[in-house]
C-alpha positions, 0 to 999 in steps of 0.5 A: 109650730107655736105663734109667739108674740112680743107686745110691746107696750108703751105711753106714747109720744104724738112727736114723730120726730122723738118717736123715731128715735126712741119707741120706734128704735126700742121695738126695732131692736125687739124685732132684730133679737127675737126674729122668732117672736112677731112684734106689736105695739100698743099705746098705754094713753089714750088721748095719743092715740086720738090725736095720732088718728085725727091728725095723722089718720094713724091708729095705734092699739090700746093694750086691749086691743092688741090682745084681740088682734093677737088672739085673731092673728093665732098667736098663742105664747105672748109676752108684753114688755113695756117701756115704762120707765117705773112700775107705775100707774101706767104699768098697773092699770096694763097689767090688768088689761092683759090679764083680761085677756088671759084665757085667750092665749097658752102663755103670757109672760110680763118683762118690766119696766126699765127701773125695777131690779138694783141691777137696772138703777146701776146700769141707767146710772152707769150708762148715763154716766158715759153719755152725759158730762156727770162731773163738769166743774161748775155745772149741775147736771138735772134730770127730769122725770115725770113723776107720779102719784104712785108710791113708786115715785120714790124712784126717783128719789132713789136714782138720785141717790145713786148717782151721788153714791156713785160719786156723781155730786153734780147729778140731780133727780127731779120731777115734772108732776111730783116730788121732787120739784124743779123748786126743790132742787133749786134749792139744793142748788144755792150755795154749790158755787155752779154757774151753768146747768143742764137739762135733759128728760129721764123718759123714754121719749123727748116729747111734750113735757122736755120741749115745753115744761123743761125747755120751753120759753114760757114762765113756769118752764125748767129753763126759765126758772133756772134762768132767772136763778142766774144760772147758764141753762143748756137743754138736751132734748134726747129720750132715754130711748135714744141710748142703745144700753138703755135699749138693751135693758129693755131687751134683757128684761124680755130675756128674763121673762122668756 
């Protein structure tokens, strides 16, 4: 009998409380769909992976690593799906990891990342549309991605337009490391009669960058600039991996690889 596998790749989170709900869940339902398969996890950031050894004594795989381990533990078929949100930097540099590995295995299948099909921007906009108030009177409602110096940064862009599209006026894509800014927005903003505002992260996990640049009590955080705008802010701290249809977009994707 063939030994299939299903690698699931992820950035990484050193927040055990969001991990839980988010990478831990996602690969959980991997598990539960695909019984058949033996599922691995692997961290794309390597400084998570540190700080998870030295503080918690756990060690989690690099991409390369995990390939080594699967070729040791016999598997032969092996798909890797990752939980990016876009085909990014992170996305690229994985890809290239595995294929390293290529002539170690019969098979290797890639599933992608949560954005990459029109159909996947329809079913996020769709599924957080029902999750979250999209069209409250007086409140704008910001999502914060991370943002990157790929091309496809323009995601986000893309998603905002979407939403709005849609018919969700109220709805704003922004970013953390990229274009567009929190300032942007802001700007956006200004002459829309709202009063109140609110935040929540478009990643997979609600870690370092949504408890601390987005809700954080420091100067140059989301909350903060917002609410020296004069704006009413409420945080969600609730990873993308939190939502169940989100979970299934993941489960689709692997769907089609197979």
């Amino acid at each position: 009998m063939c030994k299939k596998a299903i690698l699931v790749v992820s950035f990484g989170t050193s927040h055990n409380d969001t991990r839980e709900k988010t990478i831990d869940q996602i690969e959980q339902d991997i598990n539960n769909c695909y019984p058949e398969y033996r599922v691995y996890r692997a961290y794309t950031s390597k400084m998570i992976i540190k700080i998870l050894k030295h503080r918690d004594n756990i060690h989690v795989f690099t991409v390369s690593e995990a390939m080594v381990q699967m070729k040791l533990d016999g598997m032969e078929e092996i798909i890797v799906q990752p939980t990016h949100v876009l085909n990014g930097i992170e996305n690229d540099n994985m890809i290239a990891d595995v294929i390293y590995h290529k002539d170690d295995f019969k098979t290797i299948k890639f599933g992608t990342p949560l954005l990459h099909s029109t159909d996947d921007y329809k079913r996020v906009v769709e599924t957080l549309a029902k999750e979250l108030p999209v069209n409250e009177k007086n409140q704008a409602l910001i999502f914060m991605g991370h943002g990157t110096e790929h091309y496809t940064n323009t995601s986000y862009t893309a998603l905002d337009y979407m939403f709005k599209a849609r018919g969700y006026d109220n709805v704003y894509v922004a970013t953390v490391e990229a274009y567009p800014e929190i300032t942007d927005i802001m700007k956006q903003l200004k002459g829309k009669k709202y009063n109140k505002v609110l935040v929540t992260p478009f990643m997979i996990v609600s870690g370092e960058h949504a408890k601390n640049d987005m809700a954080g009590e420091e100067e140059n955080s989301w909350r903060f600039q917002l609410e020296k705008e004069g704006f009413d802010v409420s945080c969600i701290l609730k990873g993308l991996g939190e939502y169940k249809e989100i979970r299934s977009i993941f489960i689709d994707h692997i769907k089609m690889a197979i």
